[in-house]
C-alpha positions as CSV (number, residue, x, y, z in Angstrom):
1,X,-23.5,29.4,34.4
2,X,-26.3,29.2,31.1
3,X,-24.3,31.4,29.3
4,X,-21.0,29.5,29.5
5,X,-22.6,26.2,29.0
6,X,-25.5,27.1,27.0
7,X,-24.9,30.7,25.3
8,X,-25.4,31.4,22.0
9,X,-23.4,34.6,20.5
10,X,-25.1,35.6,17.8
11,X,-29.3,34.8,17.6
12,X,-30.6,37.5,15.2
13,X,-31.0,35.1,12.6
14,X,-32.4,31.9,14.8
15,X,-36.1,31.8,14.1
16,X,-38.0,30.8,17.6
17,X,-38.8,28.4,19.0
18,X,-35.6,26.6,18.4
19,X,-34.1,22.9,19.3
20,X,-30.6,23.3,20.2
21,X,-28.2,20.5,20.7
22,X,-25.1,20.8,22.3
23,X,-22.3,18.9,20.1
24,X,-19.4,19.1,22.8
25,X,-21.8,17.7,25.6
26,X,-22.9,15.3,23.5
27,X,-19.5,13.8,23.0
28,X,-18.7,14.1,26.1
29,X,-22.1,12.1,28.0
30,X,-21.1,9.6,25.1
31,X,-17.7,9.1,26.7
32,X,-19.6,8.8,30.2
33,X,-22.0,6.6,28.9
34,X,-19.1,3.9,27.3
35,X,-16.9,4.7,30.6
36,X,-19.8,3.8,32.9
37,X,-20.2,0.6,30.8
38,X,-16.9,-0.7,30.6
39,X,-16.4,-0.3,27.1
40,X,-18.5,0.8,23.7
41,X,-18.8,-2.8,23.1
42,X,-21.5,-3.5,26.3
43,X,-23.5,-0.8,24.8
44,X,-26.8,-1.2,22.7
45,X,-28.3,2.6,23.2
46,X,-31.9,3.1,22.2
47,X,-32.2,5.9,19.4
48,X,-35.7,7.1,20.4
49,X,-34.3,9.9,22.9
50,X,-32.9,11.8,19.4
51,X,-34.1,10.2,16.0
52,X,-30.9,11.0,14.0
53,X,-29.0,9.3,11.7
54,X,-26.4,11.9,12.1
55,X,-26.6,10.9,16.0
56,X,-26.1,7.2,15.4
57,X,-23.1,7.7,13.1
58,X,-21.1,9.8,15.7
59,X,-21.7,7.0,18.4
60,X,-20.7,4.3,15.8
61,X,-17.2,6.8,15.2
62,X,-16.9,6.4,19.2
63,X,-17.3,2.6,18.9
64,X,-20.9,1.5,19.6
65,X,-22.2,-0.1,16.6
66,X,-25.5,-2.3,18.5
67,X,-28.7,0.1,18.4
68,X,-32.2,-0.1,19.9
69,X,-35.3,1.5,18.0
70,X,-39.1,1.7,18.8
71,X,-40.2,2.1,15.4
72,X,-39.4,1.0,11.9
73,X,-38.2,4.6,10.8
74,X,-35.9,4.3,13.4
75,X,-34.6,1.0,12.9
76,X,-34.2,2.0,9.2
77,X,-32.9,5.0,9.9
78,X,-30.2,3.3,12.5
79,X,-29.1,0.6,9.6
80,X,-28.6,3.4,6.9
81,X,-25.9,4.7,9.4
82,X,-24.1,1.7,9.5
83,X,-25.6,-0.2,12.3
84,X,-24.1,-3.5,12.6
85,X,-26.9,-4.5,15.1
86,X,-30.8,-3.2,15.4
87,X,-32.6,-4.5,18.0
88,X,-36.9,-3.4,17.4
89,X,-37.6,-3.1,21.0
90,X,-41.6,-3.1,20.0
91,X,-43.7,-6.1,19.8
92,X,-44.3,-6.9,15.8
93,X,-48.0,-6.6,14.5
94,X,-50.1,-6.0,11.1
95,X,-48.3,-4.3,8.8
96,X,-45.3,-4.2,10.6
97,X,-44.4,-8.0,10.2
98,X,-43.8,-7.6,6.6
99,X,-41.8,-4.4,6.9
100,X,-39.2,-5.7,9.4
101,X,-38.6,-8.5,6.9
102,X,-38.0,-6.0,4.2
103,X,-35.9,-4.5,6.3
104,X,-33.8,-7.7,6.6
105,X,-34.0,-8.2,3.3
106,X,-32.7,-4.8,1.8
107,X,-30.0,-4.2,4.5
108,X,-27.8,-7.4,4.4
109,X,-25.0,-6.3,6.4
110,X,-27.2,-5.2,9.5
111,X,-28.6,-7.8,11.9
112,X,-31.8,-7.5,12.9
113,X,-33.7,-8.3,16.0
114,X,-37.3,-8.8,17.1
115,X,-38.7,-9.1,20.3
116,X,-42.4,-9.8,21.6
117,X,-44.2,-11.8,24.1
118,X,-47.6,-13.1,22.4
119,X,-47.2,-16.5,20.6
120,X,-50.0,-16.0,18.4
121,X,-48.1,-13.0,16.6
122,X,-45.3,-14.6,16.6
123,X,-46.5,-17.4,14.5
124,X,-47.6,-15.2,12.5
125,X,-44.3,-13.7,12.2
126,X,-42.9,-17.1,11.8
127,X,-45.0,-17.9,9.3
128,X,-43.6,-15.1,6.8
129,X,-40.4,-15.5,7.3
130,X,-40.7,-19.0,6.3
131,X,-42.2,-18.1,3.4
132,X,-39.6,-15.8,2.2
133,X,-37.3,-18.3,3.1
134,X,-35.6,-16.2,6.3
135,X,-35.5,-16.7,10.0
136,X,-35.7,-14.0,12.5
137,X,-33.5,-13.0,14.9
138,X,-35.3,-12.9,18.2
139,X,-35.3,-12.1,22.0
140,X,-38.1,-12.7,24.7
141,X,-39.3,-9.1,26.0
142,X,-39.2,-9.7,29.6
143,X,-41.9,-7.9,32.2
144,X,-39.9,-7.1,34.9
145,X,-42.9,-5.0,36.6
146,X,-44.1,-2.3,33.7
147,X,-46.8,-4.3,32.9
148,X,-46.1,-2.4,29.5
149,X,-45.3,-5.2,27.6
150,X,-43.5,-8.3,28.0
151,X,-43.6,-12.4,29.6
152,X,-43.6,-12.0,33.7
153,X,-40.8,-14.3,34.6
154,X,-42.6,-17.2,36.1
155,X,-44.3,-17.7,32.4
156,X,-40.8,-16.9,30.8
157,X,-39.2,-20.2,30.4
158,X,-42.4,-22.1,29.0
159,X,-42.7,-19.2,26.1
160,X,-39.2,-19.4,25.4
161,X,-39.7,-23.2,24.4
162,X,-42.7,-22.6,22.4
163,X,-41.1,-19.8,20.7
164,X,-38.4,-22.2,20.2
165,X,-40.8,-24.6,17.9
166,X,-41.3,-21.9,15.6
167,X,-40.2,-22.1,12.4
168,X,-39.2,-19.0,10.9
169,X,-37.5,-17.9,14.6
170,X,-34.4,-18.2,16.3
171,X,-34.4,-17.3,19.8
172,X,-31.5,-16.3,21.1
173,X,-31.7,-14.4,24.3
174,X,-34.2,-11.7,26.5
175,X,-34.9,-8.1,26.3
176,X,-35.5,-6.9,29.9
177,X,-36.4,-3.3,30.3
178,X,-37.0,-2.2,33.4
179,X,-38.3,1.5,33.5
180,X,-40.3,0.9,36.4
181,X,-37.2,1.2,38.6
182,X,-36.1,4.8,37.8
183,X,-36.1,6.0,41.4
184,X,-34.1,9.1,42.5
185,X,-31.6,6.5,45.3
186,X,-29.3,4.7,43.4
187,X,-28.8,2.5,46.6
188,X,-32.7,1.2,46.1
189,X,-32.4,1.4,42.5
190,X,-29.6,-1.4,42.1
191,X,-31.4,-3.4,45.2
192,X,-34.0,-3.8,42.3
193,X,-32.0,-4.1,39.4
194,X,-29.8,-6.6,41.7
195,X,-32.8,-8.3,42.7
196,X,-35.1,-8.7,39.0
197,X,-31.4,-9.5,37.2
198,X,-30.8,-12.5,39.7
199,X,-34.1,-13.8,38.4
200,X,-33.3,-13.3,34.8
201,X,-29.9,-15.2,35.0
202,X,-31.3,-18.1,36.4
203,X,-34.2,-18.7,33.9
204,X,-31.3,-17.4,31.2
205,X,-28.9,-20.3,32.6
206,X,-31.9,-22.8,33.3
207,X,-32.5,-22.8,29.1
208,X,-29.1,-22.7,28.6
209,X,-28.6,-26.0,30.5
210,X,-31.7,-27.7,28.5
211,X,-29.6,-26.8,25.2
212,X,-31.2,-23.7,24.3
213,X,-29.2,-20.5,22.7
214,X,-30.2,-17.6,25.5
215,X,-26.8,-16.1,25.3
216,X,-27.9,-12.3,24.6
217,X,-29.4,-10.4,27.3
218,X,-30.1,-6.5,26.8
219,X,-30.6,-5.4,29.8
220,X,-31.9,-1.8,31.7
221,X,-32.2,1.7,30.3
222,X,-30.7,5.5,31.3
223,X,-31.2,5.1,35.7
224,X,-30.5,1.4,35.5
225,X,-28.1,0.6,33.4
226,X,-24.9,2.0,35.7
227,X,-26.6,-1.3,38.1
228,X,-26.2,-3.5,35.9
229,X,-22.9,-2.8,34.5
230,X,-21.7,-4.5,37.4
231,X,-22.7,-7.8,35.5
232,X,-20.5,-9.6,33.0
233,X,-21.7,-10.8,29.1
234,X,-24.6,-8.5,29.5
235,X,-25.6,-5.2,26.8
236,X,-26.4,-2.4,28.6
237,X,-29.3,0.0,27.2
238,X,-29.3,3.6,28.1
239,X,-31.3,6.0,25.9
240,X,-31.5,9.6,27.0
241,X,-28.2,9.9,28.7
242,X,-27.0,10.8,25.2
243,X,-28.6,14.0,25.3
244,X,-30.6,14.0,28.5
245,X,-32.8,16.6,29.8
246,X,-33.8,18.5,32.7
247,X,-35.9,15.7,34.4
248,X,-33.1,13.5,34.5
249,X,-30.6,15.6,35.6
250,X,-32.8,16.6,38.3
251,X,-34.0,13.0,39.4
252,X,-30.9,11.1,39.2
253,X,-28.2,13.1,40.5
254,X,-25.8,9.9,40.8
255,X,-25.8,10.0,37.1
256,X,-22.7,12.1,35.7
257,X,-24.9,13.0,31.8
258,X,-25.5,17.1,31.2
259,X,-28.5,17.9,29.5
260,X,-27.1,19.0,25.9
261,X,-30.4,20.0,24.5
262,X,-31.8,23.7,25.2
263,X,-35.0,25.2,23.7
264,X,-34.5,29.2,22.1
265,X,-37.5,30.8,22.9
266,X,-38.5,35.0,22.7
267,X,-40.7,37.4,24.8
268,X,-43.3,38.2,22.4
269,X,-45.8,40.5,24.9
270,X,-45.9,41.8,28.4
271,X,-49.9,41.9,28.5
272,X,-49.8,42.8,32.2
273,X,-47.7,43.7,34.5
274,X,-45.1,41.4,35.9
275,X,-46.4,39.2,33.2
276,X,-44.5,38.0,30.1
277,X,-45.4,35.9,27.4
278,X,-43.0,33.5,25.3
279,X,-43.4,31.7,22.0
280,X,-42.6,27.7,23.2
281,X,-46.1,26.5,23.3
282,X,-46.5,23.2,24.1
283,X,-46.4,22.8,20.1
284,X,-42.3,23.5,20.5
285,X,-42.0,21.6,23.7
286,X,-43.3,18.4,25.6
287,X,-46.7,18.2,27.2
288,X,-45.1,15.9,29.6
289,X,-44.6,14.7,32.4
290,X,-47.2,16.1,34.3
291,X,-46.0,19.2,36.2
292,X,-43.0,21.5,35.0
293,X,-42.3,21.3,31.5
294,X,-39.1,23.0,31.4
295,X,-36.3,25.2,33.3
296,X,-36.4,28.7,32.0
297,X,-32.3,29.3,32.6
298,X,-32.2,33.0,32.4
299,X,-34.9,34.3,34.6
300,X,-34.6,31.8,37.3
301,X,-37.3,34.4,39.4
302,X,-40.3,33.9,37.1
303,X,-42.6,31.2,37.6
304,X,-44.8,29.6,35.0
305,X,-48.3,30.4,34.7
306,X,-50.2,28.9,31.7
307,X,-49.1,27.0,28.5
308,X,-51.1,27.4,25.3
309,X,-50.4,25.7,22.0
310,X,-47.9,28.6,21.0
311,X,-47.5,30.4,24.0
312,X,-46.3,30.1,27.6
313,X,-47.1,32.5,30.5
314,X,-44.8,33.9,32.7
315,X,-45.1,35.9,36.0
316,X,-42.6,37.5,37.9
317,X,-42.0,36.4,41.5
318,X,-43.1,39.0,44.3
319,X,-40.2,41.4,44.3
320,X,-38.4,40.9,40.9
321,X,-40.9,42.7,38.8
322,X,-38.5,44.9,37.7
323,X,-36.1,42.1,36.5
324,X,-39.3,41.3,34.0
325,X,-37.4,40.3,30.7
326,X,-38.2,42.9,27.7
327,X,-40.3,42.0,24.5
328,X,-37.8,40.5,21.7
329,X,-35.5,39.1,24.3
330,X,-33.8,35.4,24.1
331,X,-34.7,32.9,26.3
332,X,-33.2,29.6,27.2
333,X,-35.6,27.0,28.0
334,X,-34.3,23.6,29.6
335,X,-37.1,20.7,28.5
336,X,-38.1,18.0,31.2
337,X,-38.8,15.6,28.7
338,X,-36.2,15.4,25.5
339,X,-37.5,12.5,23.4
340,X,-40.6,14.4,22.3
341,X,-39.3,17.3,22.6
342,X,-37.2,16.7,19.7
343,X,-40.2,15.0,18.1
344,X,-41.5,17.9,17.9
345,X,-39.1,19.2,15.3
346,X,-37.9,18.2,11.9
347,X,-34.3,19.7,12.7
348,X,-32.1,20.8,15.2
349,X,-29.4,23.5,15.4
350,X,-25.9,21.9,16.0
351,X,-23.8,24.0,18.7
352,X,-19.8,24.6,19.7
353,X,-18.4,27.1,21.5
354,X,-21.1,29.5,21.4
355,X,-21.8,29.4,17.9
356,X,-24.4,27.4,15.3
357,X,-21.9,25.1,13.7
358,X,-24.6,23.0,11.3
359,X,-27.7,21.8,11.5
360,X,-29.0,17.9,12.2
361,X,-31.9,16.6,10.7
362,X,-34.3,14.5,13.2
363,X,-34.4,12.0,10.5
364,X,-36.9,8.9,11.7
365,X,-39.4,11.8,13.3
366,X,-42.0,10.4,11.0
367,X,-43.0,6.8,11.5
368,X,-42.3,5.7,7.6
369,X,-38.9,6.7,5.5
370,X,-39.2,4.2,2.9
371,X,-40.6,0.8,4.0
């Protein structure tokens, strides 16, 4: 099954370890990801999962122009592709307040947005724009359980009026991410969503009745956002579904998104026997979650034994020694964890139909471009 999905026909020249992505599965959990929303339009994807300007310009080619970025880099990144909308899903501190109002002020015809949930930074915020003569786009990050970051709702409505007073702001709806509800049953997953969202409309519609603008809710991530889907005049924000990775195919089987990103890898010694080492070191793949790093496709009998920073150990289940891969072979390694995984990596191989077919750069990897 790796090989048709996964196989690469000519690897002589592929220097290991190697990021591959998958272009023709990327399309296609694209396709998923607007089907399961009802349209591209409902969509505002986070860009974390893959860094890539080349990445946000094919979505924007299938329709989804609203983006979600954790850093500046990205949210640079996401506008230089065409972005109509960039939401910073990251409160705003230090240096960071003046480079989001560059940001505003260097790309025009991309809206940005803040979020954050500490009035003291946000006057300080407030207090910048005003003297650059702006006003920032914002939405109330919402703790729906995290304890990350975030207002807990029965605060919400009292910060959204004082963040209302400042000048320099315009609030205009809530960020509620809700990560905390990525169980594997979808059944208990939506009871949560359903049950946290019922909450959110009726402090939404509460400030809507005492004349304030809460009209733009961004709402869930990759498990969560098929639940709330179900709600109208909502954006929906999945993430790694895009690319997604063993851990999420293996967690949330009601989710249709194949993992399009594979790790090349090579056996570099057999330094005892049954043993075999490979060069992906946790330098080439991610150190988390806890527990199994990755799916090694093609020699499904061999069981991980230690991970160094540029090699991994492999032993050989009890009667398959003989099924021990040979030094200089290529190995497909599935990650658990894709966002940084790819991190890891200034580029990526591009993939179709068994063949390299370009290369993408991962563009915002580093936390600055160029403000």
């Amino acid at each position: 099954m790796y090989r048709e999905r996964y196989g690469i026909h000519n690897t002589n020249e592929i220097l290991t370890p190697a990021l591959i992505y998958y272009k023709d599965i990327i399309e296609d959990n694209i396709q998923k990801m607007i089907r399961t929303a009802g349209g591209a339009k409902r969509l505002w994807p986070h860009v974390k999962s893959h860094k890539m300007q080349a990445m946000v310009e094919l979505q924007i080619s299938k329709g989804i122009t609203k983006f979600k970025a954790a850093t500046i880099a990205e949210a640079q990144m996401a506008a230089e592709a065409g972005a109509s909308d960039v939401l910073l899903a990251y409160p705003l501190v230090g240096p960071n307040i003046p480079r989001f109002l560059k940001l505003q002020s260097e790309y025009r015809e991309t809206c940005f947005w803040a979020t954050g949930d500490d009035i003291k930074q946000l006057d300080i915020l407030g207090s910048f724009a005003k003297q650059q003569h702006t006003k920032v786009n914002f939405l109330a990050d919402v703790n729906l359980g995290t304890n990350r970051t975030g207002v807990g709702i029965e605060k919400l409505k009292e910060f959204y009026k004082n963040v209302a007073k400042i000048t320099g702001l315009c609030p205009k709806g809530l960020h509620c991410y809700d990560g905390n509800y990525g169980i594997a049953d979808f059944n208990a997953r939506k009871a949560m969503v359903d049950q946290s969202d019922r909450s959110v409309f009726k402090v939404a519609d509460q400030l809507k009745s005492e004349g304030y603008d809460c009209s733009v809710l961004v709402m869930g991530e990759t498990p969560t956002f098929p639940c709330h889907a179900q709600y109208e005049n909502v954006y929906l924000s999945p993430g790694t579904s895009i690319v997604c990775d063993f851990g999420y195919s293996e967690l949330y089987r009601d989710e249709p998104f194949i993992p399009a990103g594979i790790l090349l890898t090579r056996v570099i010694s057999q330094a005892a026997p049954g043993y075999f080492t490979i060069d992906l070191g946790y330098k080439g793949i991610a150190a988390d979650p806890p527990g199994q790093r990755g799916k090694l496709l093609n020699v499904p009998y061999a069981e991980s034994v230690e991970q160094n920073e540029e090699h991994w150990i492999w032993k050989m289940k009890a009667g398959y020694e003989e099924k021990r891969p040979t030094i200089g072979s290529v190995l497909y390694v599935m990650p658990t964890h894709i966002c940084p995984t790819t991190a890891l990596y200034e580029e990526v191989l591009l993939a179709g139909k068994g063949e390299v077919i370009g290369k993408w750069k991962v563009t915002a990897r580093n936390r600055r471009l160029t403000i």
